[in-house]
C-alpha positions as CSV (number, residue, x, y, z in Angstrom):
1,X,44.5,36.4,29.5
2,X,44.9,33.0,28.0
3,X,42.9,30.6,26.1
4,X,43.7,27.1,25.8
5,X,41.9,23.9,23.8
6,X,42.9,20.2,24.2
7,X,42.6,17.7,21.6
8,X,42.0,14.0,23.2
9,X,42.6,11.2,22.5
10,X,44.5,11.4,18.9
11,X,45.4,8.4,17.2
12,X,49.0,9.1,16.9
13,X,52.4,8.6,19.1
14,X,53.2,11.6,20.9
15,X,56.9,11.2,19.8
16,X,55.7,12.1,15.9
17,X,54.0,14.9,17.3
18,X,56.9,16.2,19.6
19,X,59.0,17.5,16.9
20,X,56.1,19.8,15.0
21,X,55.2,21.2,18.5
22,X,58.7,22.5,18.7
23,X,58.3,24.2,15.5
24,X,55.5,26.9,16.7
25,X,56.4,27.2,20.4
26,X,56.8,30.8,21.1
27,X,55.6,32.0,17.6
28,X,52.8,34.7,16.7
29,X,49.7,33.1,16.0
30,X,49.5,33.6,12.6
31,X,53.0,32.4,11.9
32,X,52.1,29.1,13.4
33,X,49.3,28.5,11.3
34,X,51.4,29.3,8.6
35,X,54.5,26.8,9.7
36,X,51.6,24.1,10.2
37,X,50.4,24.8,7.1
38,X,53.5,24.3,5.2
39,X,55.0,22.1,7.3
40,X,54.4,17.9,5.4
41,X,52.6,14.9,8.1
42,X,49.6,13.9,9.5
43,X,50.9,15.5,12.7
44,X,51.1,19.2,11.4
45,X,47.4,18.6,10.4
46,X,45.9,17.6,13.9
47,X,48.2,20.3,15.4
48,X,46.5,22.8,13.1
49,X,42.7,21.9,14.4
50,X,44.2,22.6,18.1
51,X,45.7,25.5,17.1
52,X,43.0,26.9,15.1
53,X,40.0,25.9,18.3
54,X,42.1,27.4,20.5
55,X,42.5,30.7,18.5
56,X,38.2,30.5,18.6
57,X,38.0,30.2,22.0
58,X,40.2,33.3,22.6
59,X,38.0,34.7,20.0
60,X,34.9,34.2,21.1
61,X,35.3,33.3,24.7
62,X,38.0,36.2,25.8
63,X,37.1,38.4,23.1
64,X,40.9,38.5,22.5
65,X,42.7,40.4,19.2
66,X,43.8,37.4,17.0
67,X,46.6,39.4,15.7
68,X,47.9,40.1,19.6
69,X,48.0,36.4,20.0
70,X,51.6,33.9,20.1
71,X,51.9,30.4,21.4
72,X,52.8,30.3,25.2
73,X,52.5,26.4,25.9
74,X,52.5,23.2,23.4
75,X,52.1,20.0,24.6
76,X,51.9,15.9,22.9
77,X,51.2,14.1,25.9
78,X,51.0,9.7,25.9
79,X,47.6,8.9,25.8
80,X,46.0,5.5,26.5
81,X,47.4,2.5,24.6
82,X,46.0,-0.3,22.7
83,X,47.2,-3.3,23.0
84,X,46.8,-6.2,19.7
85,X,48.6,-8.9,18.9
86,X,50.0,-10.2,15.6
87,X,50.6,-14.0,15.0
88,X,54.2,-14.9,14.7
89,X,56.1,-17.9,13.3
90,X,56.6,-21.0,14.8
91,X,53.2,-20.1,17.2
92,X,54.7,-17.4,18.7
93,X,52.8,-14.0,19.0
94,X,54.1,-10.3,19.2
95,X,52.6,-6.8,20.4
96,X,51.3,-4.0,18.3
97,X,51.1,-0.8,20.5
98,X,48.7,1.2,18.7
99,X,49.4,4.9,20.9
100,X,47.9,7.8,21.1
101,X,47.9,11.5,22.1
102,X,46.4,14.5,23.7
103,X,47.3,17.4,22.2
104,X,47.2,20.9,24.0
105,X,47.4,24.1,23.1
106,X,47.5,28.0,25.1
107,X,47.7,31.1,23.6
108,X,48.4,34.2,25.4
109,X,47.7,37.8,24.9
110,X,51.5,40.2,23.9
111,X,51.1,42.6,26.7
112,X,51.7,46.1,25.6
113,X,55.7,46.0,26.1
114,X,56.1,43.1,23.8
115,X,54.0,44.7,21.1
116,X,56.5,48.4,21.8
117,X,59.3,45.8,21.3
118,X,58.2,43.7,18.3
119,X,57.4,47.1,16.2
């Protein structure tokens, strides 16, 4: 069983996000939180929410153990972008990219030999 949450739309680039999602991929549940916890940045924070609505849903939705739970699939994907411009010298103009993210998260269930084997 699996339970997943998405987070849309997140006003930050994906590629500040990348390197925290590599940090709790695979990793218990509760491990994760704790890495996300400890772990400095804006990105660690909105990762957290995801995390932490995802472990609800299993929860409440699955009726899932929250101690049974790891981290099967992490994803920062490019969101839209918004485009402003920023006067320049000499009349000249430059882009500001202002990105953004959507953030998803699955959790999966240990099955019952990867329990045996963790103990």
């Amino acid at each position: 069983m699996e339970a997943r949450a998405i987070a849309k739309y997140v006003r930050m680039s994906p590629i500040k996000l990348k390197p925290v999602t590599n940090l709790i991929r695979g990793k218990g549940l509760n491990e994760a939180l704790t890495i996300l916890k400890f772990t400095p940045g804006r990105g660690s924070e909105e990762l957290e929410k995801v995390v932490q609505s995802a472990a609800a849903n299993a929860e409440n939705n699955f009726e899932l153990d929250r101690d049974d739970l790891y981290v099967a699939e992490v994803y920062a994907h490019y969101g839209p972008t918004m485009k402003r411009w920023r006067p320049g010298a000499q009349g000249r103009a430059s882009m500001i990219l202002k990105r953004s993210s959507h953030i998803g998260v699955v959790l999966k269930e240990k099955s019952s030999t990867e329990k045996e084997a963790g103990q």
